[in-house]
C-alpha positions as CSV (number, residue, x, y, z in Angstrom):
1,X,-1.3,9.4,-13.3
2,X,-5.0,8.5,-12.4
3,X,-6.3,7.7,-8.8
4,X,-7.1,3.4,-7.9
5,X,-9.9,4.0,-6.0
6,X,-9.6,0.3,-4.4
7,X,-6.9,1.6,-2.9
8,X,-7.8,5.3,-1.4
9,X,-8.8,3.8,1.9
10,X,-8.7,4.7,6.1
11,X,-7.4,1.4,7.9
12,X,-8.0,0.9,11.5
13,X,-5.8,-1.9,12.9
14,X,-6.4,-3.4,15.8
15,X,-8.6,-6.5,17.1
16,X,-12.5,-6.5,15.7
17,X,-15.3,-8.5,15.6
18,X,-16.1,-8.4,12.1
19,X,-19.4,-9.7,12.6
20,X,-20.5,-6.3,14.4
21,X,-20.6,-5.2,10.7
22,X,-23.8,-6.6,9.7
23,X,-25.9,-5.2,7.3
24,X,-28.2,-4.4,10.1
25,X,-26.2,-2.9,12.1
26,X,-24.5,-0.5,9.5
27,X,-27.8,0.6,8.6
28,X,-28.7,1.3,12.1
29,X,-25.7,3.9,12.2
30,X,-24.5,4.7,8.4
31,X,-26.8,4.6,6.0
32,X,-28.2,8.2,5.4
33,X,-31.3,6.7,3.8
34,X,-28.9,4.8,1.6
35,X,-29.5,0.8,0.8
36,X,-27.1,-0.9,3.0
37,X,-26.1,-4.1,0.8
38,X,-23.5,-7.4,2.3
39,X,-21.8,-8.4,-0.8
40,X,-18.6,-10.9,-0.9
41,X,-15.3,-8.8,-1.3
42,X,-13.1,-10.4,-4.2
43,X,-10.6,-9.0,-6.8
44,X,-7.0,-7.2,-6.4
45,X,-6.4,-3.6,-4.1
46,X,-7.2,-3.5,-0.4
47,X,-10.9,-3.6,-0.4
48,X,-10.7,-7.3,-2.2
49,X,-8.4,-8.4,0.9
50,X,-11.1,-9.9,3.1
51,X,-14.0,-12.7,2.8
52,X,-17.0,-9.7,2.7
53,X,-18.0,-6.4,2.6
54,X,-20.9,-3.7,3.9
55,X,-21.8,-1.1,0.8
56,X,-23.4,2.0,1.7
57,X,-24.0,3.9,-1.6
58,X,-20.2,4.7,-2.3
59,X,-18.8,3.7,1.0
60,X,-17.0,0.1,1.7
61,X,-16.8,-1.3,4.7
62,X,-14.2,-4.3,5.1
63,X,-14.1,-6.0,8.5
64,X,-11.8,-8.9,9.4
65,X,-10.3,-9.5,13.0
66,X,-6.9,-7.8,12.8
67,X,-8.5,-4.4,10.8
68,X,-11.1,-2.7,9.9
69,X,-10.7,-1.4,6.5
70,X,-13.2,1.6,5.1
71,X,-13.2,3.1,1.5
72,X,-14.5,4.3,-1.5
73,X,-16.1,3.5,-5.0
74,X,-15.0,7.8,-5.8
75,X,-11.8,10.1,-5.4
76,X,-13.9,12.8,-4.4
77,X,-13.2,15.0,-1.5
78,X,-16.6,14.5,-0.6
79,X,-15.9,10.6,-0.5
80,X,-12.9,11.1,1.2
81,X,-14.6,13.2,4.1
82,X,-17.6,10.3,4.5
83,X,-14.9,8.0,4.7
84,X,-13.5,10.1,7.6
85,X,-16.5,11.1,9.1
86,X,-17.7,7.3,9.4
87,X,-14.4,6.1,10.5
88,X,-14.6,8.5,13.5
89,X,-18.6,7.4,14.2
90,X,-16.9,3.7,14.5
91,X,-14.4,4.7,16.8
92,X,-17.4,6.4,19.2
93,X,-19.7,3.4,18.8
94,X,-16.9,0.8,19.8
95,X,-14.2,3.0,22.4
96,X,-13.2,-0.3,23.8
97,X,-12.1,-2.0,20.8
98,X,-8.3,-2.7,21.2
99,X,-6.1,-0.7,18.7
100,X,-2.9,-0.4,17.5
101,X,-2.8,1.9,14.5
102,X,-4.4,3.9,12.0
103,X,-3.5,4.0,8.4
104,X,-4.7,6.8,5.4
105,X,-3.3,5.2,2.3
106,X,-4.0,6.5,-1.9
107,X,-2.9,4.4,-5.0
108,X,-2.2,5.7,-8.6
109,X,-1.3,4.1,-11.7
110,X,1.1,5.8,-14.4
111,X,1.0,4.1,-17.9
112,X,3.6,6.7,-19.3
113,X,6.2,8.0,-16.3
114,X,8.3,10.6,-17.6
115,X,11.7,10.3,-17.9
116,X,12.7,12.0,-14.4
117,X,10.4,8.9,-12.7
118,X,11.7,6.0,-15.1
119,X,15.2,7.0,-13.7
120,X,14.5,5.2,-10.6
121,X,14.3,2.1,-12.5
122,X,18.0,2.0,-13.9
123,X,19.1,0.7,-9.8
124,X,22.2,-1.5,-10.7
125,X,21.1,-4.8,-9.9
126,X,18.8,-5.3,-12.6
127,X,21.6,-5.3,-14.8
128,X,23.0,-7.6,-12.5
129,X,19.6,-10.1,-12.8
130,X,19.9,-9.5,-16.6
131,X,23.4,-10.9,-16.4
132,X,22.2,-14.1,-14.4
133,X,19.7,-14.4,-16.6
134,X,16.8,-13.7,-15.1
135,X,13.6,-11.8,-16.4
136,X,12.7,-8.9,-13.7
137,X,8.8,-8.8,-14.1
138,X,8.5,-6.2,-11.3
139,X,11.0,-3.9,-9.1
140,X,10.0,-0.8,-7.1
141,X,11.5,1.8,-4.8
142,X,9.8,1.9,-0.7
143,X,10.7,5.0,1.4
144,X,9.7,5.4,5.2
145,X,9.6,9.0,6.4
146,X,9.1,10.5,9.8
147,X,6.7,13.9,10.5
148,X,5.3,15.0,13.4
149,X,4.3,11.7,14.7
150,X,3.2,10.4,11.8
151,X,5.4,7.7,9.4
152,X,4.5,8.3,5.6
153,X,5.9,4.7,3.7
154,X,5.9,5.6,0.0
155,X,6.0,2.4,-2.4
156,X,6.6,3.2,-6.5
157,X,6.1,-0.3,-8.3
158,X,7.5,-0.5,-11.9
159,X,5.8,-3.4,-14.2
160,X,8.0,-4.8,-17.5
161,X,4.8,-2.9,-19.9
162,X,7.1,0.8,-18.5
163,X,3.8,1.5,-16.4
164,X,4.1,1.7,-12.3
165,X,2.1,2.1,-9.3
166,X,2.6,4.4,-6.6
167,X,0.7,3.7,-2.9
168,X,1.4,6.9,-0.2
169,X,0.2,5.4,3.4
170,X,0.4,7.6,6.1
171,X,0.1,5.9,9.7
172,X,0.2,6.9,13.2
173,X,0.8,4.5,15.9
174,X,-1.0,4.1,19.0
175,X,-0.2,0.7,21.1
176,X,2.2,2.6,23.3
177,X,-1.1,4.3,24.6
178,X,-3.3,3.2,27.5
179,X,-5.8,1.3,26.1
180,X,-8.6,3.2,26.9
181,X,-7.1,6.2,25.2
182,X,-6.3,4.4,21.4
183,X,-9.6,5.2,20.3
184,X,-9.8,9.0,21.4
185,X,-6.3,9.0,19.4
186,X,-7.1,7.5,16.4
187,X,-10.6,9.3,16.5
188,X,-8.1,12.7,16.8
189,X,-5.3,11.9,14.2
190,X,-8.8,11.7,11.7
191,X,-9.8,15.1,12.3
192,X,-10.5,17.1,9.4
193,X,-7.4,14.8,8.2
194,X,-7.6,12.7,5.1
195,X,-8.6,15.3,2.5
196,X,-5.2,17.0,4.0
197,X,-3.7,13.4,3.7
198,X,-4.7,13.3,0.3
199,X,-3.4,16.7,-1.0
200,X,0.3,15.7,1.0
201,X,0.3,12.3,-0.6
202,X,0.1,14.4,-4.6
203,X,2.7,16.6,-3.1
204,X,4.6,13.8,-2.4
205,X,4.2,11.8,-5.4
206,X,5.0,15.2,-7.4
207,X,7.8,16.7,-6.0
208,X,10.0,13.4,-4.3
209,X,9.2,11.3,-8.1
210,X,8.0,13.9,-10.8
211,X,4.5,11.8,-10.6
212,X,1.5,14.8,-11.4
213,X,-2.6,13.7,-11.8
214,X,-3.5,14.2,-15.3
215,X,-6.9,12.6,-15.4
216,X,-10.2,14.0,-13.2
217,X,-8.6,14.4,-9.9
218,X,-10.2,15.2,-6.4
Protein backbone atom coordinates (compact mmCIF):
# COMPACT_ATOMS: atom_id res chain seq x y z
CA UNK A 1 0.00 0.00 0.00
CA UNK A 2 1.59 3.46 -0.85
CA UNK A 3 0.37 6.96 0.51
CA UNK A 4 -2.02 9.46 -2.43
CA UNK A 5 -0.68 12.45 -1.37
CA UNK A 6 -3.72 14.43 -3.06
CA UNK A 7 -5.49 13.06 -0.52
CA UNK A 8 -3.44 13.48 2.91
CA UNK A 9 -5.13 16.75 3.64
CA UNK A 10 -6.64 19.02 6.95
CA UNK A 11 -10.25 20.33 5.92
CA UNK A 12 -11.74 23.21 7.61
CA UNK A 13 -15.48 23.39 6.87
CA UNK A 14 -17.27 26.19 7.45
CA UNK A 15 -18.16 29.55 5.44
CA UNK A 16 -14.89 31.34 3.68
CA UNK A 17 -14.07 33.93 1.51
CA UNK A 18 -11.92 32.23 -0.73
CA UNK A 19 -10.66 35.29 -2.21
CA UNK A 20 -8.73 36.17 1.33
CA UNK A 21 -6.39 33.57 -0.23
CA UNK A 22 -4.55 35.65 -2.57
CA UNK A 23 -1.21 35.11 -3.48
CA UNK A 24 -0.45 38.21 -1.65
CA UNK A 25 -1.94 37.61 1.17
CA UNK A 26 -0.46 34.03 1.73
CA UNK A 27 2.83 35.41 1.31
CA UNK A 28 2.17 37.99 3.80
CA UNK A 29 1.64 35.11 6.47
CA UNK A 30 2.99 31.65 4.96
CA UNK A 31 5.59 31.76 2.87
CA UNK A 32 8.86 31.21 4.95
CA UNK A 33 10.91 32.90 2.14
CA UNK A 34 9.16 30.33 -0.14
CA UNK A 35 7.66 31.55 -3.83
CA UNK A 36 4.08 31.84 -3.18
CA UNK A 37 2.49 30.73 -6.75
CA UNK A 38 -1.81 30.91 -7.75
CA UNK A 39 -2.17 28.11 -10.01
CA UNK A 40 -5.68 26.62 -11.29
CA UNK A 41 -6.51 23.30 -9.22
CA UNK A 42 -7.58 20.41 -11.75
CA UNK A 43 -7.26 16.61 -11.81
CA UNK A 44 -8.90 13.75 -9.36
CA UNK A 45 -8.29 13.59 -5.17
CA UNK A 46 -9.31 16.52 -2.96
CA UNK A 47 -6.87 19.12 -3.83
CA UNK A 48 -8.34 19.09 -7.64
CA UNK A 49 -11.98 19.77 -6.05
CA UNK A 50 -12.02 23.52 -6.39
CA UNK A 51 -11.55 26.26 -9.34
CA UNK A 52 -7.72 27.38 -7.83
CA UNK A 53 -5.11 26.93 -5.54
CA UNK A 54 -2.22 28.92 -3.34
CA UNK A 55 1.36 26.78 -3.57
CA UNK A 56 3.80 27.45 -1.06
CA UNK A 57 6.84 25.16 -1.77
CA UNK A 58 4.99 21.83 -0.78
CA UNK A 59 2.05 23.24 0.83
CA UNK A 60 -1.62 23.59 -1.05
CA UNK A 61 -3.92 25.76 -0.16
CA UNK A 62 -7.60 25.13 -1.63
CA UNK A 63 -10.21 27.76 -0.73
CA UNK A 64 -13.86 27.64 -1.90
CA UNK A 65 -16.84 29.08 0.20
CA UNK A 66 -18.05 26.03 2.13
CA UNK A 67 -14.17 24.84 3.07
CA UNK A 68 -10.93 25.53 3.26
CA UNK A 69 -8.97 22.67 2.16
CA UNK A 70 -4.88 22.57 2.97
CA UNK A 71 -2.35 19.77 1.90
CA UNK A 72 0.57 18.49 0.68
CA UNK A 73 2.81 17.65 -2.49
CA UNK A 74 4.92 14.96 0.49
CA UNK A 75 3.85 12.22 3.21
CA UNK A 76 6.41 13.46 5.37
CA UNK A 77 5.89 14.10 9.03
CA UNK A 78 7.47 17.25 8.46
CA UNK A 79 4.71 18.06 5.74
CA UNK A 80 2.17 16.82 7.87
CA UNK A 81 3.20 19.23 10.77
CA UNK A 82 3.37 22.45 8.26
CA UNK A 83 0.15 21.47 7.21
CA UNK A 84 -0.95 21.67 10.88
CA UNK A 85 0.98 24.42 11.98
CA UNK A 86 -0.56 26.60 9.05
CA UNK A 87 -4.03 25.39 9.50
CA UNK A 88 -3.85 26.65 13.14
CA UNK A 89 -2.12 30.27 11.86
CA UNK A 90 -5.55 30.47 9.64
CA UNK A 91 -7.63 29.86 12.39
CA UNK A 92 -5.77 32.96 14.48
CA UNK A 93 -5.75 35.24 11.50
CA UNK A 94 -9.64 34.74 10.79
CA UNK A 95 -11.35 33.72 14.62
CA UNK A 96 -14.62 35.07 13.22
CA UNK A 97 -14.89 32.86 10.32
CA UNK A 98 -18.05 30.75 10.92
CA UNK A 99 -17.22 26.95 11.31
CA UNK A 100 -18.69 23.81 11.43
CA UNK A 101 -16.05 21.11 11.37
CA UNK A 102 -12.69 19.99 10.99
CA UNK A 103 -11.58 17.08 9.06
CA UNK A 104 -7.79 15.11 8.91
CA UNK A 105 -8.21 12.65 6.19
CA UNK A 106 -5.06 10.07 4.30
CA UNK A 107 -5.56 8.05 1.10
CA UNK A 108 -3.70 4.87 -0.02
CA UNK A 109 -3.75 2.74 -2.94
CA UNK A 110 -3.20 -1.22 -2.78
CA UNK A 111 -2.51 -2.84 -6.32
CA UNK A 112 -2.12 -6.37 -4.68
CA UNK A 113 -4.43 -6.73 -1.26
CA UNK A 114 -3.84 -9.85 0.37
CA UNK A 115 -6.14 -12.27 0.65
CA UNK A 116 -7.46 -11.32 4.38
CA UNK A 117 -8.48 -7.68 2.57
CA UNK A 118 -9.91 -9.19 -0.84
CA UNK A 119 -12.35 -11.12 1.57
CA UNK A 120 -14.29 -8.02 1.96
CA UNK A 121 -15.11 -8.04 -1.58
CA UNK A 122 -17.01 -11.55 -1.69
CA UNK A 123 -20.37 -9.32 0.07
CA UNK A 124 -23.31 -11.34 -1.40
CA UNK A 125 -24.89 -8.99 -3.69
CA UNK A 126 -22.36 -9.02 -6.20
CA UNK A 127 -23.24 -12.33 -6.94
CA UNK A 128 -26.63 -11.09 -6.97
CA UNK A 129 -25.53 -8.11 -9.79
CA UNK A 130 -23.71 -10.86 -11.64
CA UNK A 131 -26.95 -12.84 -11.77
CA UNK A 132 -28.90 -9.69 -13.26
CA UNK A 133 -26.40 -9.25 -15.40
CA UNK A 134 -24.70 -6.42 -14.53
CA UNK A 135 -20.88 -5.60 -14.58
CA UNK A 136 -19.81 -4.24 -10.96
CA UNK A 137 -16.91 -1.79 -11.98
CA UNK A 138 -16.57 -0.55 -8.33
CA UNK A 139 -17.83 -1.71 -4.69
CA UNK A 140 -16.34 -0.72 -1.31
CA UNK A 141 -16.90 -1.15 2.40
CA UNK A 142 -17.59 2.66 4.63
CA UNK A 143 -17.37 2.31 8.49
CA UNK A 144 -18.23 5.34 10.91
CA UNK A 145 -16.64 4.96 14.36
CA UNK A 146 -16.98 7.00 17.54
CA UNK A 147 -13.81 8.05 19.96
CA UNK A 148 -13.52 10.53 22.28
CA UNK A 149 -15.31 13.12 20.43
CA UNK A 150 -14.02 12.43 17.38
CA UNK A 151 -15.95 10.21 14.29
CA UNK A 152 -13.23 8.29 12.25
CA UNK A 153 -15.42 7.24 8.65
CA UNK A 154 -13.16 4.55 7.01
CA UNK A 155 -13.95 4.06 3.18
CA UNK A 156 -12.08 0.78 1.33
CA UNK A 157 -12.90 1.10 -2.53
CA UNK A 158 -12.30 -2.15 -4.64
CA UNK A 159 -11.70 -1.42 -8.62
CA UNK A 160 -12.48 -4.60 -11.25
CA UNK A 161 -8.13 -4.53 -11.99
CA UNK A 162 -8.24 -6.42 -7.81
CA UNK A 163 -6.52 -2.98 -6.75
CA UNK A 164 -8.59 -0.67 -3.97
CA UNK A 165 -8.33 2.53 -2.20
CA UNK A 166 -8.55 3.13 1.32
CA UNK A 167 -9.43 7.01 2.65
CA UNK A 168 -9.26 7.24 6.85
CA UNK A 169 -10.96 10.83 7.74
CA UNK A 170 -11.04 11.72 11.14
CA UNK A 171 -13.52 14.78 12.00
CA UNK A 172 -14.59 16.60 14.98
CA UNK A 173 -17.68 18.65 14.95
CA UNK A 174 -18.06 22.01 16.24
CA UNK A 175 -21.57 23.84 15.19
CA UNK A 176 -23.04 22.95 18.45
CA UNK A 177 -20.46 25.54 19.79
CA UNK A 178 -21.01 29.30 20.33
CA UNK A 179 -19.70 30.72 17.48
CA UNK A 180 -17.16 32.63 18.79
CA UNK A 181 -15.59 29.59 20.34
CA UNK A 182 -15.42 27.13 16.73
CA UNK A 183 -12.23 28.49 15.94
CA UNK A 184 -10.41 28.08 19.47
CA UNK A 185 -11.84 24.42 19.05
CA UNK A 186 -10.84 23.60 15.81
CA UNK A 187 -7.41 25.53 16.52
CA UNK A 188 -7.27 22.83 19.75
CA UNK A 189 -8.48 19.45 18.13
CA UNK A 190 -5.08 20.40 15.72
CA UNK A 191 -2.71 20.45 18.39
CA UNK A 192 0.18 18.43 17.95
CA UNK A 193 -2.60 16.20 16.14
CA UNK A 194 -2.31 15.06 12.60
CA UNK A 195 1.09 13.30 12.68
CA UNK A 196 -0.89 11.31 15.70
CA UNK A 197 -3.86 11.27 13.13
CA UNK A 198 -1.73 9.81 10.66
CA UNK A 199 -0.01 6.97 12.74
CA UNK A 200 -4.00 5.96 14.04
CA UNK A 201 -5.23 5.98 10.49
CA UNK A 202 -2.02 2.96 9.48
CA UNK A 203 -3.25 1.36 12.72
CA UNK A 204 -6.41 1.41 11.45
CA UNK A 205 -5.92 0.43 7.97
CA UNK A 206 -3.65 -2.53 9.40
CA UNK A 207 -5.27 -4.12 12.03
CA UNK A 208 -9.41 -3.54 11.09
CA UNK A 209 -8.40 -4.63 7.00
CA UNK A 210 -4.80 -6.37 6.97
CA UNK A 211 -3.72 -3.09 4.75
CA UNK A 212 0.35 -2.45 5.87
CA UNK A 213 2.64 0.49 3.90
CA UNK A 214 5.23 -1.21 1.94
CA UNK A 215 6.56 1.65 -0.09
CA UNK A 216 8.63 4.83 1.62
CA UNK A 217 6.27 5.73 4.36
CA UNK A 218 6.23 8.81 6.75
Amino acid sequence: MRPNADTWTVVLVGQWNPSVFNPEWVARHFNDNRPVEAQLAAGPGMLGIAGWRVVVGDLLMVPSRDRLTLGTRVTTDDALRRVETTARRVLDLLPHTPLVAVGINFGFVETTPGEETRALATAPDLRRFAEQDYDVVTHGVQRSVRLEGEVLNTAVAFEVDGSLSAVVNIHREVVDLQPEGRAVACREALNNRVVRAKDQALAVLRNVYGLEVTEDAP
